[in-house]
N, C-alpha and C positions, 0 to 999 in steps of 0.2 A: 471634282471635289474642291472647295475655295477652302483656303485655309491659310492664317495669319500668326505673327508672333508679336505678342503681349507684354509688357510689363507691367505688373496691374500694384501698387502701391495704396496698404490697406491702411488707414488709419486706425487710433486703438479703437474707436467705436465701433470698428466696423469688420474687426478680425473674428472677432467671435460669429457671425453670420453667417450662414448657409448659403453665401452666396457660389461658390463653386457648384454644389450640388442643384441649384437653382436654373446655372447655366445648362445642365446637362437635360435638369429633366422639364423646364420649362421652353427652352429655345434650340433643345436637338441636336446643342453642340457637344461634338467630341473635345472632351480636355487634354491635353498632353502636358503634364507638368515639368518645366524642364529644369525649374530652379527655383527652391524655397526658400526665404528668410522669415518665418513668422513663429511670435513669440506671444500668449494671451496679453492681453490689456496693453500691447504694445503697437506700435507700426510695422508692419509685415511686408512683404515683399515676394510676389509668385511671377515667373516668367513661364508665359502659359505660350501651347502652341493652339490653337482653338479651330476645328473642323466640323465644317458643314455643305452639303450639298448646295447648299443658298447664301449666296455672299450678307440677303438681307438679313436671315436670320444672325448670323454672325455680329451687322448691324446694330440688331436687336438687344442683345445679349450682351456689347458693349455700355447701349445707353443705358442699358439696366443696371449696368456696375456702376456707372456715373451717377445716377440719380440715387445711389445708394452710398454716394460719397469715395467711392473708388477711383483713384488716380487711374487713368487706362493712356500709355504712351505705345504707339507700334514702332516695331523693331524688328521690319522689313529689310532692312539695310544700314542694322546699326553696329555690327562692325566695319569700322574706316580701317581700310589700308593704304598708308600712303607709299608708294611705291618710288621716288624721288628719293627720300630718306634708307628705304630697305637695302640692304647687302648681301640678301641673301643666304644667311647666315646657315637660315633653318633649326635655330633656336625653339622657335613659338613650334614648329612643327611637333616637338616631339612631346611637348604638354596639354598638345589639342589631344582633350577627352571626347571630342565628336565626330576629327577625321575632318576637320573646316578648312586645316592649314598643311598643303603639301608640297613637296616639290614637282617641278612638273620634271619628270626622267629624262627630255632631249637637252633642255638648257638649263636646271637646276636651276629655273625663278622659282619663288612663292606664289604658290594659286591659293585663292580663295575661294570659297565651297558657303555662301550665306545662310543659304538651308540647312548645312547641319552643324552651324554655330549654337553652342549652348548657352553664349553670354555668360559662360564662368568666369573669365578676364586673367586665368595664368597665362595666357600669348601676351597678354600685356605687361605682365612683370616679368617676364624674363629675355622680351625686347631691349637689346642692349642701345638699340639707337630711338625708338618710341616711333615707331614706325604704326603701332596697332592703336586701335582705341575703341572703346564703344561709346558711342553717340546716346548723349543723357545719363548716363555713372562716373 
């Protein structure tokens, strides 16, 4: 199963559109919504997790949000930790809503978990040193 994480930035033209339902039943992708900001006649904001047997379908399914005027950024690896800065405080840990940021039990560092980052960014407010970030917000 190939599958990718999204941040798709909807203009106001283009919030009102079928486009979610579009991916699913024209190009076979599974949606996984992980994070909404949309508002009518406004600019919106969906971080999608999007799954498909076929990486080209996936592909597919992005250029189709592009030629529809959909900002499409992946967010593969777009929490930064910088570990230089980190003190291991274990602050960001205990506001991770997805389980992304824990301690590891022998040496009590920060590990990072990318995959089940939700991009909600409380690790980053209440980094006291800004050790976290996400790449592109």
């Amino acid at each position: 199963m190939y599958k990718c994480r999204v941040l798709l930035t909807f203009h106001a033209g283009t919030v009102n559109l079928p486009l979610t339902y579009n991916l699913i039943k024209r190009f076979d992708i599974v949606v996984n919504i992980l994070q909404a900001k949309v508002y009518p006649d406004e600019e919106g904001q969906l971080i999608v997790e999007m799954q498909n047997e076929q990486s080209e379908h996936i592909q597919e399914g992005i250029r189709y949000l592009e030629s529809e005027g959909v900002t499409v950024q992946r967010l593969d690896e777009a929490l930064r930790f910088d570990s230089d800065l980190c003190f291991h405080c274990g602050a960001c840990t205990g506001v991770c809503k997805g389980g992304a940021l824990t301690m590891a039990p022998d040496t009590w560092e920060l590990v990072v978990a990318q995959e089940k980052c939700l991009f909600c960014g409380l690790c980053i407010d209440v980094c006291p040193v800004k050790a976290l970030s996400l790449e592109g917000r």
